[in-house]
N, C-alpha and C positions, 0 to 999 in steps of 0.2 A: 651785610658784611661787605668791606671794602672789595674791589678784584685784588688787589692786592694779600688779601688774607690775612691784614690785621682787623682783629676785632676791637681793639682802643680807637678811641676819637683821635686824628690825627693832632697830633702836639700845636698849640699855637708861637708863632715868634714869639711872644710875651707872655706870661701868666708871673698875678701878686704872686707872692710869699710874704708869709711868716719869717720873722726872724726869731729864734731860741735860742738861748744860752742856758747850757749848763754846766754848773764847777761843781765841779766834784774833787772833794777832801777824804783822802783812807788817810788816817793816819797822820802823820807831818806831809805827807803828796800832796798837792793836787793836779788838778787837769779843766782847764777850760774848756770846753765844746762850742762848738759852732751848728747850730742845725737850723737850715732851711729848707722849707716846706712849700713848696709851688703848689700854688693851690687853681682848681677849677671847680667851677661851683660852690665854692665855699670849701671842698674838701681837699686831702692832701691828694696830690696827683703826682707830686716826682721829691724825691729827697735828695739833700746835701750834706754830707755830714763829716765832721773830723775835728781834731783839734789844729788852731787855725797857725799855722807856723809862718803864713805868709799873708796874710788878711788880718785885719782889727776894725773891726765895723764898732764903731763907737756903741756905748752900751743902750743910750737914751734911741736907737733907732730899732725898730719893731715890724717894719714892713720894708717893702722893697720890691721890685722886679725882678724876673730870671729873663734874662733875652739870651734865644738860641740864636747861634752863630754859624757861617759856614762850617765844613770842616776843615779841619788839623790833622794832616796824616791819616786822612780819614775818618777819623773821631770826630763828634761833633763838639763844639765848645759851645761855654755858657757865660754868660756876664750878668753877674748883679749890678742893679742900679739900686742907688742906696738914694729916695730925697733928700734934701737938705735944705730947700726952698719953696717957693711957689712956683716955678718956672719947671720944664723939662731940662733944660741945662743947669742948672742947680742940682745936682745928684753925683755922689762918690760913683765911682765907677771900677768893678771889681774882674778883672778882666780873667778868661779861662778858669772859672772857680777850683772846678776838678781837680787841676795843677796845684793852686792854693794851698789844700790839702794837704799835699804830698807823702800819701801813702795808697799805693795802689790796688792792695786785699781790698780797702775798705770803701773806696774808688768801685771796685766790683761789686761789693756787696750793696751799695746803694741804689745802686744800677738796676740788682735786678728786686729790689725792694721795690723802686720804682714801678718797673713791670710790673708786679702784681696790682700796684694800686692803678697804673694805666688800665687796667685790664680788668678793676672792678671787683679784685678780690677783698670780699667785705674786711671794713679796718681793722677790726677787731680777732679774725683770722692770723694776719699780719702781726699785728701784737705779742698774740698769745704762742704763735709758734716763734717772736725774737726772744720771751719770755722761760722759751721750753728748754735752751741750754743748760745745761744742768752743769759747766766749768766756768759758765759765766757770772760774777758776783754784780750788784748793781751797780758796778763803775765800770761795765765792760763797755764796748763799743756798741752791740746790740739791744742793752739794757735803756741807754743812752737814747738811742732812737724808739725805744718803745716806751719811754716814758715821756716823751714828746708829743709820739703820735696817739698814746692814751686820751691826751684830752684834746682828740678831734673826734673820739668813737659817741655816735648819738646816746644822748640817758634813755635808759630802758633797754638797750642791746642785747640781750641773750647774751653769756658767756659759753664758750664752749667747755670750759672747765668739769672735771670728772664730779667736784662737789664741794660744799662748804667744809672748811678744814675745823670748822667749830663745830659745828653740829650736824652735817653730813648731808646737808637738803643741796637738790637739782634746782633752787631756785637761785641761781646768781645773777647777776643783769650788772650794766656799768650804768653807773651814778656818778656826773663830773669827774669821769676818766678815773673812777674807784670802782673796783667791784665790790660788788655789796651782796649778799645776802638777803631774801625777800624773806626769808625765816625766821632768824634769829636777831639780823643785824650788822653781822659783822662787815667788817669793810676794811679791804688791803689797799693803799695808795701805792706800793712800791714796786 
């Protein structure tokens, strides 16, 4: 354990991400989403998320950089680096993403989403309790990020879930970010 007294790996200037999009249509609505996913190890390790009022990262772009920056009034900032070539200077450049956003509930909520995944708490916990809202419909903002960060949870993962809603069995497990049923079969993507 650090002296410090965090228990997370201390954050690197750089770690990939993922790039996500989701649209989402109720009705005549929709709503574009923007989520990014800084990954270490392969897994997610910090999230970004909103519908992007001030950012348009082209659709055919899928990876990219998060580079942490001094702070801002304290706060720390963040920049995507989006490639666009072979070169390191070849890359869109997305400055104080946070800002981008421009809503700051959801600004907070990521933040401490984040924290738990710095901190190790299995993804699949994370999920199932952005999952657990019961005002939220799948177009919410946390629904949003849990169907993103669904297909980062390893196949075979134990579900924490009380039971199968088809046929009542303790055997659920995620199967490509679906939970499945060891039982019967069943399987919910949403």
């Amino acid at each position: 354990k650090p002296e410090d007294g965090r228990l997370a790996p201390k954050r690197p200037k750089t770690l990939s991400c993922d790039i996500h999009r989701a649209n989402i249509r109720n009705g005549e609505n929709s709503e574009s989403w923007l989520v990014l996913i800084g990954l270490s190890e392969d897994m997610p390790y910090e999230v970004f998320c909103g519908i992007p009022e001030n950012i348009d990262v082209p659709k055919k772009f899928k990876t990219g950089m998060l580079v942490k920056n001094g702070k801002r009034d304290g706060i720390t900032t963040y920049n995507l680096h989006v490639p666009t070539g072979a070169g390191e200077e070849d890359a869109f450049i997305f400055k104080d993403i946070v800002n981008l956003f421009d809503n700051p509930t959801q600004g907070a909520f990521t933040r401490t989403i984040s924290l738990a995944l710095r901190h190790d708490v299995p993804l699949h916990y994370v999920v199932e309790q952005l999952q657990k809202d019961k005002n939220s419909d799948m177009f919410s903002y946390a629904r949003v990020i849990a169907r993103v960060l669904k297909g980062y949870i390893k196949d075979g993962t134990k579900s924490t879930e009380k039971g199968c809603p088809s046929c009542g069995s303790f055997e659920l497990f995620y199967q490509e970010g679906c939970l499945t049923c060891g039982s019967c079969g069943f399987s919910k993507c949403g």
